[in-house]
N, CA, C and O atoms as a GROMACS GRO file, in nm:
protein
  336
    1UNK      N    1   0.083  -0.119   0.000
    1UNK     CA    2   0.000   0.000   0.000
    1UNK      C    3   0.087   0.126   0.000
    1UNK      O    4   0.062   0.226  -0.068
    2UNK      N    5   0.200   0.112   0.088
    2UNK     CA    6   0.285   0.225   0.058
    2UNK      C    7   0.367   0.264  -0.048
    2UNK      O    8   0.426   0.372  -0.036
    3UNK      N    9   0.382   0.199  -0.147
    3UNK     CA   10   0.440   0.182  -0.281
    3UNK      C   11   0.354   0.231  -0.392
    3UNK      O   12   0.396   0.301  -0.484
    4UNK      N   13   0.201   0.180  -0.372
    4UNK     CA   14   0.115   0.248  -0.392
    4UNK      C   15   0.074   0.395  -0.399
    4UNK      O   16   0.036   0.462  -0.495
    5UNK      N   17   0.097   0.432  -0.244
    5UNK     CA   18   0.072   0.600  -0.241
    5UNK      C   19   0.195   0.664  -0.292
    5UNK      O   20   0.206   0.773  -0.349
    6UNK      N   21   0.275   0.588  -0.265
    6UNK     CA   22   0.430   0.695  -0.320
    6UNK      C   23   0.427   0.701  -0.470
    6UNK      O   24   0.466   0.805  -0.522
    7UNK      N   25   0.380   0.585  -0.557
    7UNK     CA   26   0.368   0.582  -0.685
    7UNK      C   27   0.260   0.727  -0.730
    7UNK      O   28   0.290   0.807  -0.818
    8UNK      N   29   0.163   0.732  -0.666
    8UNK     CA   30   0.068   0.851  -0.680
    8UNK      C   31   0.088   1.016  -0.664
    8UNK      O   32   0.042   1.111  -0.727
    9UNK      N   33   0.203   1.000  -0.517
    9UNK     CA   34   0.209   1.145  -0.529
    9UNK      C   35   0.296   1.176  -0.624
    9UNK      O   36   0.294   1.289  -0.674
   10UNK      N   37   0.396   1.066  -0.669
   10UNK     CA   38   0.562   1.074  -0.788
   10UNK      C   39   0.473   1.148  -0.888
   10UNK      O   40   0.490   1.260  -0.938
   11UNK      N   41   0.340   1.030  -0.909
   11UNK     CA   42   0.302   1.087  -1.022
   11UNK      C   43   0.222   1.228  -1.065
   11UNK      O   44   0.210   1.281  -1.175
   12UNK      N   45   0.170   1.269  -0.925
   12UNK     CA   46   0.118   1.413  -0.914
   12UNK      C   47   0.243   1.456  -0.936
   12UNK      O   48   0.282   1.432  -1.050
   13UNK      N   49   0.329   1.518  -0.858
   13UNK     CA   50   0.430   1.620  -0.844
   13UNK      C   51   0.467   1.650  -1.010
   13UNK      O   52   0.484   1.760  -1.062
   14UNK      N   53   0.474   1.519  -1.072
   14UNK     CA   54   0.508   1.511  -1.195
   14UNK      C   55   0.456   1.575  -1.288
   14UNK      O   56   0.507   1.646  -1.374
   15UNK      N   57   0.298   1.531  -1.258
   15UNK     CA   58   0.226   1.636  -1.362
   15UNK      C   59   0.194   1.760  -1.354
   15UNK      O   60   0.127   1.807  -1.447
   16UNK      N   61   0.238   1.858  -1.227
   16UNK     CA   62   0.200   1.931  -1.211
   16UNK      C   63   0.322   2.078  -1.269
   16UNK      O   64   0.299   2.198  -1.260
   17UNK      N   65   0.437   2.015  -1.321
   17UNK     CA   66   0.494   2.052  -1.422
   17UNK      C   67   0.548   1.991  -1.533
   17UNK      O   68   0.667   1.978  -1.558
   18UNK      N   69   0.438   1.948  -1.608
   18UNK     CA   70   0.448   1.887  -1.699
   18UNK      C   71   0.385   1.982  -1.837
   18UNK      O   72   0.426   1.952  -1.950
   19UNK      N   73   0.265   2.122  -1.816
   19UNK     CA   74   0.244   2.198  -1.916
   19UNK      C   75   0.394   2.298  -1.991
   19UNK      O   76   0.426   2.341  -2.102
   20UNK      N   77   0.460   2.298  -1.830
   20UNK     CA   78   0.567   2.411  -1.881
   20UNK      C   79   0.670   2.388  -1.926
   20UNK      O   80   0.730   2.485  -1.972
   21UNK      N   81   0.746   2.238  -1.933
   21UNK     CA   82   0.836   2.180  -1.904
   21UNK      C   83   0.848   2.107  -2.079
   21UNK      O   84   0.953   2.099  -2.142
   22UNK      N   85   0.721   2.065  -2.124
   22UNK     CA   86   0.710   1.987  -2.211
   22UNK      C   87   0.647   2.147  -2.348
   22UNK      O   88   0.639   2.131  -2.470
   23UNK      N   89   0.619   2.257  -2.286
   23UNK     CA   90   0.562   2.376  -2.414
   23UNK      C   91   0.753   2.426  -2.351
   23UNK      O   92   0.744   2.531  -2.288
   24UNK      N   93   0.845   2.394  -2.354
   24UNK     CA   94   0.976   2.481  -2.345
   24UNK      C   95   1.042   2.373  -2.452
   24UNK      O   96   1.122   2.415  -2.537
   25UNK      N   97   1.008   2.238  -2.445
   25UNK     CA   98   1.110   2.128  -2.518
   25UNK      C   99   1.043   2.060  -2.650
   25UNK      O  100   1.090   1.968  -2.716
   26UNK      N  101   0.907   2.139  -2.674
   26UNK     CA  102   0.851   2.050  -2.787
   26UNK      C  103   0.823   2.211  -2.846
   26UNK      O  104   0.797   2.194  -2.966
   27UNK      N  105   0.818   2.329  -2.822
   27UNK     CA  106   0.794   2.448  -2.904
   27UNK      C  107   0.836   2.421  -3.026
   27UNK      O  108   0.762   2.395  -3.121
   28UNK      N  109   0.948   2.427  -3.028
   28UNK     CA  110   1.064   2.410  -3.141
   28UNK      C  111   1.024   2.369  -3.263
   28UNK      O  112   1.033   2.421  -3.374
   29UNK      N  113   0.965   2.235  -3.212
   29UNK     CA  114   0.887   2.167  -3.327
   29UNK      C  115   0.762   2.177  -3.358
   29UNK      O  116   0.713   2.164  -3.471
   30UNK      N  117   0.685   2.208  -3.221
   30UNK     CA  118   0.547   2.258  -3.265
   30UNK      C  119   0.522   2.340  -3.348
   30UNK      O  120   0.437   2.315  -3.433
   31UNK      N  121   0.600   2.477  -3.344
   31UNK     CA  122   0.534   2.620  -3.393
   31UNK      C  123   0.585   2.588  -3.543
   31UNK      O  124   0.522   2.647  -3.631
   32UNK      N  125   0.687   2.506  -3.584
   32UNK     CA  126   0.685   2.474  -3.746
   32UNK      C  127   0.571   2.411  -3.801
   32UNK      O  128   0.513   2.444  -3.905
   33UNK      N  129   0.536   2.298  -3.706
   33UNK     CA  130   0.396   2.204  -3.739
   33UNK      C  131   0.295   2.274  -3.759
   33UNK      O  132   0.215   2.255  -3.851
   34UNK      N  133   0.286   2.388  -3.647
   34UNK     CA  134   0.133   2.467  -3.659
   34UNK      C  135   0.133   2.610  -3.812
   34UNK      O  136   0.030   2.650  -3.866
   35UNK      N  137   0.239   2.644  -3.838
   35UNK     CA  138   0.267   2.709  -3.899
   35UNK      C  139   0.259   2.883  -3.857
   35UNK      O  140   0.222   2.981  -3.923
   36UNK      N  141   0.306   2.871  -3.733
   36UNK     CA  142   0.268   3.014  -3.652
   36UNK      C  143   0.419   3.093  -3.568
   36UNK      O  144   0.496   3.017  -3.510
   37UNK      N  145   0.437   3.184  -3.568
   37UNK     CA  146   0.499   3.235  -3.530
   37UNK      C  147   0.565   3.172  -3.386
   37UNK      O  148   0.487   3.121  -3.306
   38UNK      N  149   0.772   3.179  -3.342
   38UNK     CA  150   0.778   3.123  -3.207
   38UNK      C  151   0.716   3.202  -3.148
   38UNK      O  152   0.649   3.136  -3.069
   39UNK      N  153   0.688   3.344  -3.129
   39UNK     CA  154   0.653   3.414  -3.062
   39UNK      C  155   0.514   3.407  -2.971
   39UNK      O  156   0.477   3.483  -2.881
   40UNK      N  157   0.441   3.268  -3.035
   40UNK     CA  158   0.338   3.224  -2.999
   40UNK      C  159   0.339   3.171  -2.869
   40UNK      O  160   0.225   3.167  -2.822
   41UNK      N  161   0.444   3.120  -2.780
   41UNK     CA  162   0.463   3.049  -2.721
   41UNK      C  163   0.472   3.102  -2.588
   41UNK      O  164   0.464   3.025  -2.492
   42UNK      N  165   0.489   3.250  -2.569
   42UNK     CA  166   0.425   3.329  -2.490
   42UNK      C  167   0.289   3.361  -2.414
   42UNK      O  168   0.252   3.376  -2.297
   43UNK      N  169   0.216   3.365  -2.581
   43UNK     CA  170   0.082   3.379  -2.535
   43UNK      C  171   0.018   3.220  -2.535
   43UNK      O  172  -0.104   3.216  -2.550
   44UNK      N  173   0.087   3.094  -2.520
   44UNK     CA  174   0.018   2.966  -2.526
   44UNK      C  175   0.101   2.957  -2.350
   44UNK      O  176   0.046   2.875  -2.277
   45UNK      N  177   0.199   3.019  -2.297
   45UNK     CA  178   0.215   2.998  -2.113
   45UNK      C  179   0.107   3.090  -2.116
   45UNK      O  180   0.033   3.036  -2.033
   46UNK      N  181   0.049   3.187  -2.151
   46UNK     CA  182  -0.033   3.290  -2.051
   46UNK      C  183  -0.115   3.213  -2.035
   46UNK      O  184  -0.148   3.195  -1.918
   47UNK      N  185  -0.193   3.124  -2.154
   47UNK     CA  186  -0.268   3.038  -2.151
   47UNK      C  187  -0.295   2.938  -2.009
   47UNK      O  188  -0.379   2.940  -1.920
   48UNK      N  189  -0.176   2.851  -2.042
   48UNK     CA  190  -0.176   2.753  -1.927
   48UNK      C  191  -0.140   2.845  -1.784
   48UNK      O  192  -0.168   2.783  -1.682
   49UNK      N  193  -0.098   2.950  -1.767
   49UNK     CA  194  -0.117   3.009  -1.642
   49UNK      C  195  -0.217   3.070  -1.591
   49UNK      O  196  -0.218   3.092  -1.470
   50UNK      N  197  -0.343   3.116  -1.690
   50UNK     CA  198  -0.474   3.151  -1.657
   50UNK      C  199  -0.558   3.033  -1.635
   50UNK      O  200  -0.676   3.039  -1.598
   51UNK      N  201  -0.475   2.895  -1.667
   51UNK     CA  202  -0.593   2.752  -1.644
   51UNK      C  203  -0.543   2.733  -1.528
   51UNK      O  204  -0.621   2.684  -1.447
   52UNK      N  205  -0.424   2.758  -1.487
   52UNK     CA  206  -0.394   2.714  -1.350
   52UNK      C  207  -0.445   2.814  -1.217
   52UNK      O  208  -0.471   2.783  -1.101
   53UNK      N  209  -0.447   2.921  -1.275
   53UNK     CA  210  -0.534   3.049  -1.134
   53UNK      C  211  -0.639   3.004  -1.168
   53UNK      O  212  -0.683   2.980  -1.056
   54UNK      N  213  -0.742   2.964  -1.259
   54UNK     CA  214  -0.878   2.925  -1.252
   54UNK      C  215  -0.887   2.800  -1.213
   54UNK      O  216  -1.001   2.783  -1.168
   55UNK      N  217  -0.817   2.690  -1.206
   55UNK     CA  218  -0.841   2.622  -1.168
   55UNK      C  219  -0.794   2.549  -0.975
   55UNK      O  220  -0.835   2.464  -0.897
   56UNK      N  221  -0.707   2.631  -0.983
   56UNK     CA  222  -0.682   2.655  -0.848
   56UNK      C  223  -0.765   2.650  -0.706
   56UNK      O  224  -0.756   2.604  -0.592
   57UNK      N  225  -0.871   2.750  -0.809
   57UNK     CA  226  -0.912   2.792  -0.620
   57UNK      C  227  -1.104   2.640  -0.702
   57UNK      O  228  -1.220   2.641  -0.660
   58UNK      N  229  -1.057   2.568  -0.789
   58UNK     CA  230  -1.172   2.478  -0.771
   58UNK      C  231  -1.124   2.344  -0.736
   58UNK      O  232  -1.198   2.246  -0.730
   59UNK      N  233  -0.985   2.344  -0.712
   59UNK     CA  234  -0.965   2.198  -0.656
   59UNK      C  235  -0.974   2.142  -0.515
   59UNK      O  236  -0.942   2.029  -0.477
   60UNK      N  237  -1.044   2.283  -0.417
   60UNK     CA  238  -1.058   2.227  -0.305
   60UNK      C  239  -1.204   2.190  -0.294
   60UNK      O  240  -1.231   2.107  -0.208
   61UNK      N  241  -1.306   2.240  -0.371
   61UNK     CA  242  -1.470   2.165  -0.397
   61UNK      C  243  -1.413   2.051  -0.468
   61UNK      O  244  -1.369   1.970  -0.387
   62UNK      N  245  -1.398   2.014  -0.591
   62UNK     CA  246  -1.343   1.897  -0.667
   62UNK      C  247  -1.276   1.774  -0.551
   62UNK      O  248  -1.292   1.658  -0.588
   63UNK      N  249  -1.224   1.788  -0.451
   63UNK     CA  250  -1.162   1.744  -0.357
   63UNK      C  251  -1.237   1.652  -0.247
   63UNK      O  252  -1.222   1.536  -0.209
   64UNK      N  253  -1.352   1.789  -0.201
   64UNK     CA  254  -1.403   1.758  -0.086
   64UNK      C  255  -1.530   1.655  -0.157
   64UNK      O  256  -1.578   1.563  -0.090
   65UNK      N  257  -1.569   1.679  -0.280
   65UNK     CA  258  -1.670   1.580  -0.392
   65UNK      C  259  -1.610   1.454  -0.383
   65UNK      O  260  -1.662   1.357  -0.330
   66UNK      N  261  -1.500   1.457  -0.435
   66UNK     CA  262  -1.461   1.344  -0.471
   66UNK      C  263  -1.372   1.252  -0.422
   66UNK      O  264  -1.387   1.131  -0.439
   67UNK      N  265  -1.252   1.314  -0.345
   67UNK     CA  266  -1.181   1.313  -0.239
   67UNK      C  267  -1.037   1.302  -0.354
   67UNK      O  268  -1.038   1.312  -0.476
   68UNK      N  269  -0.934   1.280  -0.272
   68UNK     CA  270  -0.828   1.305  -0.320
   68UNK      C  271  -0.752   1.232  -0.428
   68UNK      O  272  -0.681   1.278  -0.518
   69UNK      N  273  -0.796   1.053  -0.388
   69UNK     CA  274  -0.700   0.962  -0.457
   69UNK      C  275  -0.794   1.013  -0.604
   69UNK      O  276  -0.719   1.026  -0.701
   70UNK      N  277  -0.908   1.035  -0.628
   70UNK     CA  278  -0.992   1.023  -0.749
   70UNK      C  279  -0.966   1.159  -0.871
   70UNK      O  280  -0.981   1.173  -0.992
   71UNK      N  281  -0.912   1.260  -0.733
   71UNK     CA  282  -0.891   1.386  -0.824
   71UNK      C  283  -0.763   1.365  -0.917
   71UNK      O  284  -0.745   1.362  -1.039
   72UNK      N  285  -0.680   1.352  -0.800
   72UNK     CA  286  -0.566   1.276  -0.870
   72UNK      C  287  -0.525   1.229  -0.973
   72UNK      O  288  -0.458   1.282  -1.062
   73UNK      N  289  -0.588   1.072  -0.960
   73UNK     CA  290  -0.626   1.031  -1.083
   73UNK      C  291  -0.659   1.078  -1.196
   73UNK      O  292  -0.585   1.100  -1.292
   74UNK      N  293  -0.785   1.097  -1.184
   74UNK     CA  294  -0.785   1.195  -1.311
   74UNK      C  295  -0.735   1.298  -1.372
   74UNK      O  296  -0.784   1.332  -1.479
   75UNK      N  297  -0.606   1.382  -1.306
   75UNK     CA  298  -0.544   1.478  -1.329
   75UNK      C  299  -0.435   1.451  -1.383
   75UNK      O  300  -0.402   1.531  -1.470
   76UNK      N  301  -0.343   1.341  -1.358
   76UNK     CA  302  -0.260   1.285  -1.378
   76UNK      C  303  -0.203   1.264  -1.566
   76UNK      O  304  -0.109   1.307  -1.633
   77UNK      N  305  -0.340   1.159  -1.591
   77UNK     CA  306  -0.347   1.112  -1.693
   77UNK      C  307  -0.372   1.256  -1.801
   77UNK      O  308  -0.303   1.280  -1.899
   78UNK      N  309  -0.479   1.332  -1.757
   78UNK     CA  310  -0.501   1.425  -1.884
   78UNK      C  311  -0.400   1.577  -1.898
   78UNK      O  312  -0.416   1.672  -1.975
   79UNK      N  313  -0.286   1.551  -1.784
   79UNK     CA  314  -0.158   1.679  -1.787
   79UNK      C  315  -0.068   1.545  -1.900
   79UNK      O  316  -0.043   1.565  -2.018
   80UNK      N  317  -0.040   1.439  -1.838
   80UNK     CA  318   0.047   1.351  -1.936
   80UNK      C  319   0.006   1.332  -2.125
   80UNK      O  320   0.084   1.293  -2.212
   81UNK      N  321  -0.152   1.377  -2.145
   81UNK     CA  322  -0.161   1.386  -2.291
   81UNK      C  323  -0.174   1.507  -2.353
   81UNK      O  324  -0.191   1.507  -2.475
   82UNK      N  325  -0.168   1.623  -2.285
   82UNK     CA  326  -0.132   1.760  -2.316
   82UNK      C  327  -0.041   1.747  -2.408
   82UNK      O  328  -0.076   1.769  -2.524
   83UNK      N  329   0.086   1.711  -2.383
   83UNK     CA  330   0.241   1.744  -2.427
   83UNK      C  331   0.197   1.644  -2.531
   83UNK      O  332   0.270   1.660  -2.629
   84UNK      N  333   0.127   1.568  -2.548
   84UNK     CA  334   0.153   1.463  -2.669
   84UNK      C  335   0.060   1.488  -2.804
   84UNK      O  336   0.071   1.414  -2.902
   0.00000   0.00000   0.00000
C-alpha cells in the first residue's frame, strides 16, 4: 500500500509541471507544425497560467466531492496527454 501512495504522489508532483516543461522542449517543433509564429509560445504559457489560477481555487470543492485519490487520478493522466 505504501508503494502504492508513493507511486501517486511521484506521479502528481510530476504532472503538475508537466504543461511548462514539455511547451519549453517541444515548441521548437510545434510552432513549425502549426505554422505560426515562435513568438506564440508566450501567449500559449499565458494560456496555461490563466488555467492554473482558474483552476486553483476549484480543486478544493473537486476534492471535498470526490476526495483526493480520485482527483488525482484523473489529473494525472489528462496533464500527461497535453504534451503529446
Amino acid at each position: 500500500m505504501f508503494q502504492l501512495l508513493l507511486a501517486i504522489i511521484y506521479l502528481a508532483f510530476i504532472s503538475l509541471g508537466l504543461p511548462d516543461s514539455l511547451l519549453g522542449s517541444a515548441w521548437p517543433t510545434m510552432y513549425q507544425e502549426f505554422s505560426v509564429p515562435v513568438s506564440y509560445a508566450g501567449g500559449l504559457s499565458m494560456i496555461i497560467a490563466a488555467g492554473t489560477i482558474i483552476s486553483s481555487p476549484q480543486s478544493d470543492r473537486l476534492t471535498k466531492s470526490f476526495g483526493t485519490g480520485k482527483v488525482t487520478a484523473a489529473r494525472c493522466p489528462t496533464q500527461a496527454t497535453v504534451g503529446k
